[in-house]
N, C-alpha and C positions, 0 to 999 in steps of 0.2 A: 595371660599374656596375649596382646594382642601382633596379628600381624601387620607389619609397617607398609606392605602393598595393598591394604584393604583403606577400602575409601570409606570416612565416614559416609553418616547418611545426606547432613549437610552438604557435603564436597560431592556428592553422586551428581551427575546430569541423566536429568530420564531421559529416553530415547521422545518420548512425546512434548520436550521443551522447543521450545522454536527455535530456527535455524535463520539464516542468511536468507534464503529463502521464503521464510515465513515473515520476516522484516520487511522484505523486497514489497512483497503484497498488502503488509502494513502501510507502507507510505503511500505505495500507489492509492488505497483505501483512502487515506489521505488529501491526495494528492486532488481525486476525482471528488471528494467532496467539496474542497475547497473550490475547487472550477466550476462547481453548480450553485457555490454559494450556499452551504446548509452547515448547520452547525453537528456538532456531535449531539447534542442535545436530541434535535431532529430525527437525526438520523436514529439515534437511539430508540428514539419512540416508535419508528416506522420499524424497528428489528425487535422490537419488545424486551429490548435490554437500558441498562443507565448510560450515559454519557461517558463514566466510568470506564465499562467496560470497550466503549469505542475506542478511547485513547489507548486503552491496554491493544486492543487490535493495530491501530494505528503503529504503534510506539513497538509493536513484537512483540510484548511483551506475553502475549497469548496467543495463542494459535487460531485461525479461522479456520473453524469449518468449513467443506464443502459448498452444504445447503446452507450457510451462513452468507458465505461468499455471493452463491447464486441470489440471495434475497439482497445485497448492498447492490449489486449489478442490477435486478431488475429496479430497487429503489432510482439509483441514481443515471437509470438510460444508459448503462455502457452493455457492452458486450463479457463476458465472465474473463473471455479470453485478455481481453486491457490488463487484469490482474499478472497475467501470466508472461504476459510476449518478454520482457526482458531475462525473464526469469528460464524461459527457454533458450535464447540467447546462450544465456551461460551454459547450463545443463552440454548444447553441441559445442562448446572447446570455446567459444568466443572471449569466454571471461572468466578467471579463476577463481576471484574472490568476491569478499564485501566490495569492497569498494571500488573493483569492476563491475561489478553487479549496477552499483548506483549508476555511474558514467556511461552505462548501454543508453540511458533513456533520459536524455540531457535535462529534460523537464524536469526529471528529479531533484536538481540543484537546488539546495536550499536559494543560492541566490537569485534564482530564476522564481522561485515563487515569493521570495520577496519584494521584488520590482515588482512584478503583477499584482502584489498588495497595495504597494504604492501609486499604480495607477487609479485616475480616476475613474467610479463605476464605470459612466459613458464608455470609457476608452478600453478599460477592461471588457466589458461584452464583446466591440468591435473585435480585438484581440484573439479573443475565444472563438467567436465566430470566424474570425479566418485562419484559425490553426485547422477550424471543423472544416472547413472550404477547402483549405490547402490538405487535408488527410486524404478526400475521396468522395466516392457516395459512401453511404453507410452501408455496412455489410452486414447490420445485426440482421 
């Protein structure tokens, strides 16, 4: 006889599955690559894994590593911290869920990276360049 409060093994969530959080730094992974123009392909090869397993990064679907993380940031020129700022956001009370989490960091919007796709390269770089102009100096 089994007991009816026990989970199967199927139905169990490990504590090591990724979280809202770990999605959040998927897109952004995403997000920064798209902005530099590199495929997962690319990317893949500069991290010594398949293209596969980016998308699974990307998509949550697997958790990034630390030193994982660090090696995409130094790849693609950001800061490790880019991965994180919205994701702190929430953590101090700003934002409760999924889908606060997205809306901290407008760029997020699927529809926002879509128009950017639809831009012409030309006008796309110009674009890019003055979001970078309009952030700051750089602080890495």
């Amino acid at each position: 006889m089994t007991d009816k409060n026990s989970e199967s093994p199927a139905q169990a969530v490990s504590p090591r599955s990724p979280g809202d959080v770990d999605r959040l730094i998927g897109e952004r992974v995403r997000i920064a690559r798209k902005m530099r123009d590199v495929s997962q392909e690319r990317l893949g090869k500069a991290l010594g894994v398949t293209f596969q397993q980016v998308q699974k990064y990307e998509k949550g679907r697997n958790r990034v590593a630390a030193s994982r993380l660090i090696e995409i940031a130094a790849f693609l020129e950001l800061p490790v911290t880019y991965f994180f700022e919205a994701a702190a956001k929430a953590q101090s009370g700003e934002a409760g869920d999924a889908e606060a989490l997205q809306s901290l960091d407008p760029i997020t919007a699927k529809t926002a990276l879509r128009n950017l796709d639809r831009c012409q390269p030309d006008v796309r770089e110009r674009l890019i360049e003055l979001i970078g102009v309009s952030a700051g100096p750089d602080k890495r």
